[in-house]
LOGU-504416 format. One record per residue (C-alpha): residue number from 1; residue in three letters; z, x, y. Coordinates in pm, 1 decimal. Example, Ala and Ser with C-alpha at 12.3 -4.5 7.8 and 13.67 -1.06 7.14 Angstrom:
residues 2
  pos  code         z         x         y
    1   ALA     780.0    1230.0    -450.0
    2   SER     714.0    1367.0    -106.0
END
This chain:
residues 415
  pos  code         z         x         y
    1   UNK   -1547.1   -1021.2    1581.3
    2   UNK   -1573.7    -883.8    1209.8
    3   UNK   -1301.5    -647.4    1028.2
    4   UNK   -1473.2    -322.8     900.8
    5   UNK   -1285.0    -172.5     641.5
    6   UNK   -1401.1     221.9     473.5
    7   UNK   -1458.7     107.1     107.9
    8   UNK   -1311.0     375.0    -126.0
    9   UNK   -1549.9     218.3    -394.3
   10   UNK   -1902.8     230.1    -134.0
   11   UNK   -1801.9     513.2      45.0
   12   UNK   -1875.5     310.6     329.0
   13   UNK   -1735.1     136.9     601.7
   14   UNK   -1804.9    -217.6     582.7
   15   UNK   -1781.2    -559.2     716.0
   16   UNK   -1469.4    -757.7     494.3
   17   UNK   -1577.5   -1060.5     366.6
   18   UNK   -1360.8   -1256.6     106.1
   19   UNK   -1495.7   -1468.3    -193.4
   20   UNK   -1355.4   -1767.2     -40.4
   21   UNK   -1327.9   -1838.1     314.2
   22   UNK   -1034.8   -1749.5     510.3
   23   UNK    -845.8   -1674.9     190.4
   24   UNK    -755.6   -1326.1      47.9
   25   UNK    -642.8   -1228.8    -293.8
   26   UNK    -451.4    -862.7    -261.8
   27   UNK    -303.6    -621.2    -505.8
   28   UNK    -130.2    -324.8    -411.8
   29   UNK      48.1     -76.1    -593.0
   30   UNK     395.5    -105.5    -553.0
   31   UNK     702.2     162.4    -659.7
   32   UNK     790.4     308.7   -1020.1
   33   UNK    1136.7     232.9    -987.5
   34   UNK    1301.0     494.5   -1179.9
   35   UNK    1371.1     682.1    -897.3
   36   UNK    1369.8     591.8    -506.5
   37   UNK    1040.1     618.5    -273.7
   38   UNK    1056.8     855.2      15.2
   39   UNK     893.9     821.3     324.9
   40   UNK     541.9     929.2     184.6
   41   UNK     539.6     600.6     -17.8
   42   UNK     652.1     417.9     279.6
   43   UNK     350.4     566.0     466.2
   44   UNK     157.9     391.4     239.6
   45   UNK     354.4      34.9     191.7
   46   UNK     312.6      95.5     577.5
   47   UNK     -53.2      58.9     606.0
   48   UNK     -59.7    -240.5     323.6
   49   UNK     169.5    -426.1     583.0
   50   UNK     -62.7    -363.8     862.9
   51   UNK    -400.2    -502.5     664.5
   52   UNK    -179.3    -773.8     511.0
   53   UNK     -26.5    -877.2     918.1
   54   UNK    -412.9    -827.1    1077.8
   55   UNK    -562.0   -1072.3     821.4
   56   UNK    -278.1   -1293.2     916.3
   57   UNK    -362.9   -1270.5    1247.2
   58   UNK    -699.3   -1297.1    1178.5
   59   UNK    -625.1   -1667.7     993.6
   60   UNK    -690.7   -1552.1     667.4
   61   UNK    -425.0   -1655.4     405.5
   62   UNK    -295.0   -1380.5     164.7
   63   UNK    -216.2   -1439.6    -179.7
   64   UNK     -80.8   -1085.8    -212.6
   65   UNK     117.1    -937.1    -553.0
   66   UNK     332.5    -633.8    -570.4
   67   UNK     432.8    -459.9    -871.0
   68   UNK     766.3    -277.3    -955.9
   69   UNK     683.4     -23.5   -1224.2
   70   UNK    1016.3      12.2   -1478.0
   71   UNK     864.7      88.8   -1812.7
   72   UNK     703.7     428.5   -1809.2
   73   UNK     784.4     758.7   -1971.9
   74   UNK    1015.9     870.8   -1715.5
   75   UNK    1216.1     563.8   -1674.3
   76   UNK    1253.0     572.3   -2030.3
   77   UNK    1342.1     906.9   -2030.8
   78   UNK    1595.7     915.1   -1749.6
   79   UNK    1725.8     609.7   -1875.3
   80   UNK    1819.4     746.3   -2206.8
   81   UNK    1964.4    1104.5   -2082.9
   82   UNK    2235.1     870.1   -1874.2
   83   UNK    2245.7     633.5   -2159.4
   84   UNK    2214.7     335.4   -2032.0
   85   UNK    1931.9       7.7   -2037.5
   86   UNK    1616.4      28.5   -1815.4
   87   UNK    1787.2    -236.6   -1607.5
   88   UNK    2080.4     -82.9   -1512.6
   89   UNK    1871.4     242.8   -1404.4
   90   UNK    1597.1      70.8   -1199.0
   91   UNK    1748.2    -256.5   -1026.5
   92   UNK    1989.5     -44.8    -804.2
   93   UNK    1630.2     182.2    -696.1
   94   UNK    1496.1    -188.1    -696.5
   95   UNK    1753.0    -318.5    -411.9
   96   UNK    1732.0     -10.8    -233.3
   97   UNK    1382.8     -23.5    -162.9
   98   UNK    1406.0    -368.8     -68.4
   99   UNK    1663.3    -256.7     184.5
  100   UNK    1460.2     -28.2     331.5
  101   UNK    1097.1    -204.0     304.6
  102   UNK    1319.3    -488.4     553.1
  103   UNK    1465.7    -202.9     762.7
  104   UNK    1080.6    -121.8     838.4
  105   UNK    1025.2    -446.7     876.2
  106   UNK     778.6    -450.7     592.2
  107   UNK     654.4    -782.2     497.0
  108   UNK     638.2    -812.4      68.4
  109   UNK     600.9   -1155.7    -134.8
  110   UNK     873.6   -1324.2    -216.7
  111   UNK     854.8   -1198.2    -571.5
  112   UNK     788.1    -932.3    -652.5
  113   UNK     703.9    -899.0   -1094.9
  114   UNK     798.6    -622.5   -1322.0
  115   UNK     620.3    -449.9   -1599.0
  116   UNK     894.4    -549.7   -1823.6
  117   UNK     865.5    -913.2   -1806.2
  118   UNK     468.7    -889.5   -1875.1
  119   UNK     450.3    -728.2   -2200.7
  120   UNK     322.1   -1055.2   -2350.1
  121   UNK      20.9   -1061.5   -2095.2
  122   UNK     -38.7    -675.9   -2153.0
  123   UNK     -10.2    -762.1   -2538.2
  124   UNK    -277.3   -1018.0   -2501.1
  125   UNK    -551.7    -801.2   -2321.2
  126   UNK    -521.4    -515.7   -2553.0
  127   UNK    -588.1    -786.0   -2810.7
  128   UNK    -897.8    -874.1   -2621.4
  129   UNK   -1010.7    -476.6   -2563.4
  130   UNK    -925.5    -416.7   -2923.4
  131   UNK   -1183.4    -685.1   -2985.9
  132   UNK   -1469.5    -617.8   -2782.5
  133   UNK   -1464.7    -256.3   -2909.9
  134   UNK   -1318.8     -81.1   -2616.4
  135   UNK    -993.8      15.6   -2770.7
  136   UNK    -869.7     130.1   -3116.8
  137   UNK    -555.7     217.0   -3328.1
  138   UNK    -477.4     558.9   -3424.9
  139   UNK    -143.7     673.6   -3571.0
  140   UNK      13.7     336.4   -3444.7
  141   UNK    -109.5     341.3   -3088.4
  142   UNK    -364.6     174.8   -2886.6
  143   UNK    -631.7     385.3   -2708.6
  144   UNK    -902.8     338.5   -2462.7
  145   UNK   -1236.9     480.5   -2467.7
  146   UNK   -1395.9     505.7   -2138.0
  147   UNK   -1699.2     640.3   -2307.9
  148   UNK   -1743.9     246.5   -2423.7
  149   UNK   -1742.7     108.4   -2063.1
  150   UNK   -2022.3     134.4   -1831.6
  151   UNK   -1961.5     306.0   -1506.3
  152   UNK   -1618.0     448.2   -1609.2
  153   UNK   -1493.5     665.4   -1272.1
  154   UNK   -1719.3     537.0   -1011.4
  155   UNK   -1423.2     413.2    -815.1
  156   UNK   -1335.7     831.8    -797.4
  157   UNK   -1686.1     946.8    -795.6
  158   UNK   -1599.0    1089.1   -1184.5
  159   UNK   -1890.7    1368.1   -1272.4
  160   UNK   -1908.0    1207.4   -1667.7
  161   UNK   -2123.0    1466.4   -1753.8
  162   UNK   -1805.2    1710.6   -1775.2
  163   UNK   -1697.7    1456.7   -2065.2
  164   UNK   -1594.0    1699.6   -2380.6
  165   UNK   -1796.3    1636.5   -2709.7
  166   UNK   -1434.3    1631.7   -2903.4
  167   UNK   -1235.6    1323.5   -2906.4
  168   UNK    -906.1    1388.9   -2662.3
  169   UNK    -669.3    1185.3   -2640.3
  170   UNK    -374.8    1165.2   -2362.0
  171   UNK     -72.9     962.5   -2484.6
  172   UNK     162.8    1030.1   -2180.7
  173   UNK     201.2     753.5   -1908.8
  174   UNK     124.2    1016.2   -1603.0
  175   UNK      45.4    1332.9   -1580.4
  176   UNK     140.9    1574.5   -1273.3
  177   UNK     -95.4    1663.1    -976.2
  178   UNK    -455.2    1537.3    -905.0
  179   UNK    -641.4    1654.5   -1235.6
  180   UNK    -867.4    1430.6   -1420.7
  181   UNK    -753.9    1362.5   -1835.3
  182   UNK   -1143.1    1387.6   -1929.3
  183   UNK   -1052.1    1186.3   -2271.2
  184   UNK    -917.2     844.3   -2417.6
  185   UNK    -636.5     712.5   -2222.3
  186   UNK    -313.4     518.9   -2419.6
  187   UNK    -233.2     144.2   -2351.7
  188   UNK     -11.3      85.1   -2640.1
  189   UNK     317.9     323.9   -2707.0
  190   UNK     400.8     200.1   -3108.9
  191   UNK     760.8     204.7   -3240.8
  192   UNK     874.4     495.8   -3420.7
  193   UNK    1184.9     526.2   -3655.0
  194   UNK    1358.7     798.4   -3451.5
  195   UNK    1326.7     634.0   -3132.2
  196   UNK    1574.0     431.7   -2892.2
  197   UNK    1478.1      70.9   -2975.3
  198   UNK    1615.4     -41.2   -2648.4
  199   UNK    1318.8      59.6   -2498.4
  200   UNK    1070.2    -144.1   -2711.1
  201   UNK     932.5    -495.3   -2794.8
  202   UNK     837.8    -708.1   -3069.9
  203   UNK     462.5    -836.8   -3080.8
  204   UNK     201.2    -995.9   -3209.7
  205   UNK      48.4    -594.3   -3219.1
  206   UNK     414.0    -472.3   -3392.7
  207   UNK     694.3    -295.9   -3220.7
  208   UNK     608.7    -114.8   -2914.7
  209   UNK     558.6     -83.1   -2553.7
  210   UNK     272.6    -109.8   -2324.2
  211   UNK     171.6     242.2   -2108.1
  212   UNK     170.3     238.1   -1776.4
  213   UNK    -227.5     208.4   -1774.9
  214   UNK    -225.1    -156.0   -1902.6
  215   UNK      99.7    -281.3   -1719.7
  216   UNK     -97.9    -317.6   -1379.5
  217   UNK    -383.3    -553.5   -1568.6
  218   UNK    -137.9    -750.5   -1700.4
  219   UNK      60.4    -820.7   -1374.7
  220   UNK    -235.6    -899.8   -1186.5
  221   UNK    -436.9   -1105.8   -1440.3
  222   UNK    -196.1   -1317.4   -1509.5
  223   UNK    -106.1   -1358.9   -1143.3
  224   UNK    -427.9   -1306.0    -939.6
  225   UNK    -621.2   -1375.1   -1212.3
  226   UNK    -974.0   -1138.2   -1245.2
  227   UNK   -1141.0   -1085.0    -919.9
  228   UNK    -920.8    -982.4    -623.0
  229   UNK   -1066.0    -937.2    -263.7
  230   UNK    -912.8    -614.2    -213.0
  231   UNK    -700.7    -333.5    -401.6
  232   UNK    -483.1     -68.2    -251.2
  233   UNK    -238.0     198.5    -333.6
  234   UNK    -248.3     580.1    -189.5
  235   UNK    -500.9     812.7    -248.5
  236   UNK    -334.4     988.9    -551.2
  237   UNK    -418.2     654.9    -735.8
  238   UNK    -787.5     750.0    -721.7
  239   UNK    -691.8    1039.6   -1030.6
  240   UNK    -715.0     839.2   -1323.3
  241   UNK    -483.6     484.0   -1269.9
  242   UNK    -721.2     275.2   -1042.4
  243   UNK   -1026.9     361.8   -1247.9
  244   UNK    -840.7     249.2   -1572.7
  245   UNK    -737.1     -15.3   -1388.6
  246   UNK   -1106.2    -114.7   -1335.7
  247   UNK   -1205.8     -27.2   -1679.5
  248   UNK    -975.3    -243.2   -1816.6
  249   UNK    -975.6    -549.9   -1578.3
  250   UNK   -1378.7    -548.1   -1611.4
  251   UNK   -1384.2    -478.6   -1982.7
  252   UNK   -1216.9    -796.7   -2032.1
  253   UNK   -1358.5    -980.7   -1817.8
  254   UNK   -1736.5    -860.5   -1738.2
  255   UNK   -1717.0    -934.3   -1363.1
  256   UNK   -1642.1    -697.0   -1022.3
  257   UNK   -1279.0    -666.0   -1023.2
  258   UNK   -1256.6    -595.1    -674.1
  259   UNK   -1494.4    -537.7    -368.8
  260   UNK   -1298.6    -385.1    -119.9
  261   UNK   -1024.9     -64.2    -206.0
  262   UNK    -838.0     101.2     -10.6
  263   UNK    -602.8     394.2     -20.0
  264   UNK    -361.8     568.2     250.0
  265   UNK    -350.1     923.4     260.0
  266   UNK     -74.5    1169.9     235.2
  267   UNK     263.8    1241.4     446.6
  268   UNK     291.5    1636.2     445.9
  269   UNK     610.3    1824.3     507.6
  270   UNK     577.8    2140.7     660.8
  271   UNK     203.9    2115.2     590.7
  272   UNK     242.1    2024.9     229.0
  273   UNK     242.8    1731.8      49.7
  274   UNK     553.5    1502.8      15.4
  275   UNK     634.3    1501.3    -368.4
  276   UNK     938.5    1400.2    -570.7
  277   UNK     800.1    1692.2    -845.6
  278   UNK     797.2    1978.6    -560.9
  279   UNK    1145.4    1908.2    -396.8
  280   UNK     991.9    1864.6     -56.9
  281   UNK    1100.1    1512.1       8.9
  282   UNK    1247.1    1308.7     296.5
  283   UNK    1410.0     983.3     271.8
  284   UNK    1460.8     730.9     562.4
  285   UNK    1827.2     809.4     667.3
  286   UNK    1714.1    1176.3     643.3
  287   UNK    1525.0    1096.8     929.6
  288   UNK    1770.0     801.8    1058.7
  289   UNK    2028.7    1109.7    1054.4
  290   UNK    1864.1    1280.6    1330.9
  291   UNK    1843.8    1009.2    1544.0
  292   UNK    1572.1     773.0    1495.8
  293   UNK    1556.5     457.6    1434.9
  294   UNK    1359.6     267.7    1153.2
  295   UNK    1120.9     131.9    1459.8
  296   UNK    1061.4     488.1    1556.7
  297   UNK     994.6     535.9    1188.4
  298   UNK     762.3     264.6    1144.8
  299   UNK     556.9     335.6    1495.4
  300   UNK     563.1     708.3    1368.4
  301   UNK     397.7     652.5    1043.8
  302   UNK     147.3     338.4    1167.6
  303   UNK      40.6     562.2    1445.8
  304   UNK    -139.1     803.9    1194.7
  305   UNK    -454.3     686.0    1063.0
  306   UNK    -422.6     528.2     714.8
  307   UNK    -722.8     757.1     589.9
  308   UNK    -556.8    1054.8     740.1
  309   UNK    -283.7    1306.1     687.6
  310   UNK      36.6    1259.5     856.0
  311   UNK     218.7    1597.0     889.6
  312   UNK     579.4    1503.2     931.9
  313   UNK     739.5    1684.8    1248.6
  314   UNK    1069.5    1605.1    1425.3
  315   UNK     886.6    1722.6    1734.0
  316   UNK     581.2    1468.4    1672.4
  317   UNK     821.9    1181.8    1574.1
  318   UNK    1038.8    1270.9    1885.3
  319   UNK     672.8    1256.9    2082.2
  320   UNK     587.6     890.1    1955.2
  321   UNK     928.3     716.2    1977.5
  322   UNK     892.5     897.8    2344.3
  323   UNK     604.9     690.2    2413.9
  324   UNK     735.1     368.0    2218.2
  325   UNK    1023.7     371.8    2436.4
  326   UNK     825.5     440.4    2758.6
  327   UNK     605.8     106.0    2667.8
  328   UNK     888.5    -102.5    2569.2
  329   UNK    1035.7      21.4    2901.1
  330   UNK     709.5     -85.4    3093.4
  331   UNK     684.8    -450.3    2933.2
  332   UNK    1029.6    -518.8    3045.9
  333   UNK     989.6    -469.3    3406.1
  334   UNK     650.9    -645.2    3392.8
  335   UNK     749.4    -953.2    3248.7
  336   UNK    1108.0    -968.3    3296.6
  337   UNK    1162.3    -886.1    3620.9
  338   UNK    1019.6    -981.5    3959.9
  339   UNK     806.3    -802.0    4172.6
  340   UNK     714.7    -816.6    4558.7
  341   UNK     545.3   -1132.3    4668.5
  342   UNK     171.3   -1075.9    4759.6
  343   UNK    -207.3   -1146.1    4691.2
  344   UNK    -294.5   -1177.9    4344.5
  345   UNK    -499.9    -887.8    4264.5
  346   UNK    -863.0    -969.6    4180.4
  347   UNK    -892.1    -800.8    3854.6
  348   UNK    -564.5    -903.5    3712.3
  349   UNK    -713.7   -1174.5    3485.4
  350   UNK    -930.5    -950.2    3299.7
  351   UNK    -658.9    -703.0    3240.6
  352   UNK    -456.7    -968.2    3107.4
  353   UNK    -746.9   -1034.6    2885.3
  354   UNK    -787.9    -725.7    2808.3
  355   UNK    -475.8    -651.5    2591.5
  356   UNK    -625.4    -862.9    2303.1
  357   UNK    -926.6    -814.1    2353.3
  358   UNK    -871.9    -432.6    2304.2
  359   UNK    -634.8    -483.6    2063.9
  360   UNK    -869.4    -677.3    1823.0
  361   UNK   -1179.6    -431.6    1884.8
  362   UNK    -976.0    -135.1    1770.6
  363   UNK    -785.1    -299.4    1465.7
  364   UNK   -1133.4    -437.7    1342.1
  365   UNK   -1234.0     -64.7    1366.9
  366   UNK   -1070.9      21.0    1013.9
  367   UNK    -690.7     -93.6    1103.6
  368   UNK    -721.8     179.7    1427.9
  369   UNK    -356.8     129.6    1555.9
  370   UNK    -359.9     462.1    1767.8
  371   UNK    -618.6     341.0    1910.1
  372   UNK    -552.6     -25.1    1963.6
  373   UNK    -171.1      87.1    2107.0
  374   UNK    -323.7     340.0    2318.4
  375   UNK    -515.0      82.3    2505.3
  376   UNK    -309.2    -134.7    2524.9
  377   UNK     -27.7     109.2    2676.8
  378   UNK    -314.7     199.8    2924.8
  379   UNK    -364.3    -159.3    3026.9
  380   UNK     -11.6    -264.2    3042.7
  381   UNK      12.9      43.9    3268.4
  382   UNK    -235.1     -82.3    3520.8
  383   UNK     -87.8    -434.6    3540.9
  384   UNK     297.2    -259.4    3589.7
  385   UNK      87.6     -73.8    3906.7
  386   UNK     -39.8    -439.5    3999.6
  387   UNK     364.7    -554.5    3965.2
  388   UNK     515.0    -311.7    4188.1
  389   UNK     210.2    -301.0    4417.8
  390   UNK     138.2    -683.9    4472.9
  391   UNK     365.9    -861.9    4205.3
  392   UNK     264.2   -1061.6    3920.2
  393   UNK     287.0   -1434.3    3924.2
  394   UNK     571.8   -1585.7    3644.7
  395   UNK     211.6   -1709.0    3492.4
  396   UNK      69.2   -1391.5    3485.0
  397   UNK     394.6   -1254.7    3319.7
  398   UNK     400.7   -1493.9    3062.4
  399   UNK      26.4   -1458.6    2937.3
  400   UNK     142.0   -1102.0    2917.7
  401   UNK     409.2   -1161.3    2670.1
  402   UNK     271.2   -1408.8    2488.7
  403   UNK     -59.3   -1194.1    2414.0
  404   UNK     194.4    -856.2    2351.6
  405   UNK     416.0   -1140.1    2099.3
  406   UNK     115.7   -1195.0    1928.0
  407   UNK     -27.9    -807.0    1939.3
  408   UNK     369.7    -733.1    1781.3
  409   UNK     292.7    -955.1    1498.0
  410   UNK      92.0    -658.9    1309.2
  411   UNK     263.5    -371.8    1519.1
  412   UNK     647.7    -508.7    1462.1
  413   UNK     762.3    -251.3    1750.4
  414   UNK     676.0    -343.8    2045.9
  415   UNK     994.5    -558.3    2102.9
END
């Protein structure tokens, strides 16, 4: 059976295939580490871990890079208010959300690079954009103009003929909200006199330090190398980064950066969106506080449909830890305990089957873990029927926990 993944970049859902058999090259967009993620950006961490686990389990080996993001305008900023070095502000944020990525059980390489320690690569492909006429200078930074790259915003759909006549330029690292900066985008941020040298390199390009837009590049050319089988990151990525992250990984190298994208949608609060800049945030022990557990958590937020909005509820999250708790109840009394000695029933076989087999057809369905849980619950429901009704054999009951072992390898609730 094939995978089918929705393709941001097609607008299609389509059979994955990678370049090389059986092996996967993955980027996804990890934290800006300035300040801690909430459970929105867990949400989306979330889903990553479920592709990354299913192509496990699907014998594909993942070559799979993370970024922490600790050189940006509000780092910088934030750093320098509480005067102190970029380090000391984001490797506390850094061990915290390594912390709580294991307390979800999320699975992340074993390294995980900074923007900080790849200035030299981000230095060397503004060097090469620089030459091939992409990029310029202008009062001692670098832009990009997306004008000079061919098919600039088709990851986003972008309508270019709403481009303005008159040269803009946007020098900040982000911008607030889903808007579109219909203009030349900044790569390099050049010394000036009056500010905090802390916060700035010495290059072959002069003093300086590379925006946000180039720092991704850098990180995964130098690691990945050019062509990746598949990029993710949440939707809000689709305003602006990922498209300069295309127009500056293609520029460079004149090949398809990557086939496949995806991107997890938002966690609302209250029906709005979860957002550090609104106030309306929840953090894991928010949640823990009230009772839940990080399993309940994870289940909660794996449940939902990666392309589709999650609106936070204690009364939902009560509802699905409910029903986690209800199945973990179910597999212990059908394979840990012994039922009545009778007939085996005919179809028990096939219902044994049955839990992978449904399992697989749903997950290759676009990652469908409602649906792939809901089956299985179903399933496991009839064959706890067949265990107090006729008993299951010690055989039986361990093919059932060895296929539900294997099913809890992408889950990581079940047990």
């Amino acid at each position: 059976m094939t995978l089918y993944v929705t393709n941001t970049l097609t607008r299609k859902k389509e059979p994955f295939k990678s370049r090389v058999e059986k092996r996967v090259k993955m980027f996804t967009c990890g934290p800006s580490i300035y300040r801690r993620p909430h459970v929105g950006n867990f949400a989306t961490f979330l889903f990553e871990d479920i592709l990354q686990r299913y192509l496990e389990y699907s014998g594909y080996e993942i070559q799979r890079v993370i970024n922490f993001t600790d050189v940006e305008d509000k780092a910088l900023e934030e750093a320098a208010q509480k005067d102190i070095s970029l380090s000391a502000l984001t490797e506390p944020v850094a061990n915290r959300f390594l912390k709580e990525a294991a307390s979800l059980q999320i699975r992340l390489p074993r390294e995980i690079p900074r923007s900080s320690t790849h200035v030299d690569e981000a230095v060397r492909l503004i060097q090469e954009l620089l030459k091939g006429g992409y990029a310029y200078w202008h009062q001692n930074d670098v832009f990009y103009d997306p004008l000079k790259f061919k098919g600039f915003g088709k990851l986003y759909g972008l309508d270019m003929s709403r481009w303005p006549k008159k040269k803009r330029r946007f020098r900040k690292d982000t911008y607030p909200g889903q808007r579109w900066n219909l203009g030349d985008f900044i790569l390099w941020h050049g010394y000036r006199p009056h500010q905090d040298d802390r916060f700035y390199w010495d290059t072959p390009i002069g003093k300086g330090r590379p925006a946000w837009n180039i720092q991704d590049p850098a990180i995964i050319s130098s690691r990945l190398g050019y062509q990746i089988d598949i990029a993710c990151g949440g939707v809000d990525n689709l305003y602006r980064h990922h498209d300069y992250t295309i127009a500056v990984m293609e520029a460079v190298s004149q090949r398809l950066f990557s086939r496949y994208w995806l991107h997890g949608e938002h966690v609302l609060l209250d029906g709005r969106k979860m957002s550090k800049s609104k106030g309306n945030i929840l953090y894991l022990e928010d949640i823990q506080d009230k009772g839940f557990t990080a399993k309940d958590i994870r289940f909660y937020l794996i449940y939902g449909h990666y392309r589709k909005k999650i609106n936070l509820t204690l009364k939902q999250l009560q509802k699905t830890a409910d029903q986690l708790t209800s199945f973990r109840d179910t597999v212990r009394n059908v394979c840990h305990t012994s039922g009545p000695r009778g007939r085996r029933a005919q179809n028990t076989g096939e219902l044994i089957h049955g839990l992978t087999r449904t399992f697989e057809d749903r997950m290759n369905d676009d990652l469908d873990v409602r649906g792939a849980f809901d089956n299985i619950a179903s399933i496991l429901g009839k064959l706890n029927a067949l265990h107090n009704g006729h008993g299951l054999s010690k055989h039986d009951r361990t093919q059932i926990l060895h296929a539900l072992e294997r099913i809890d390898s992408v889950f990581g609730v079940l047990f």
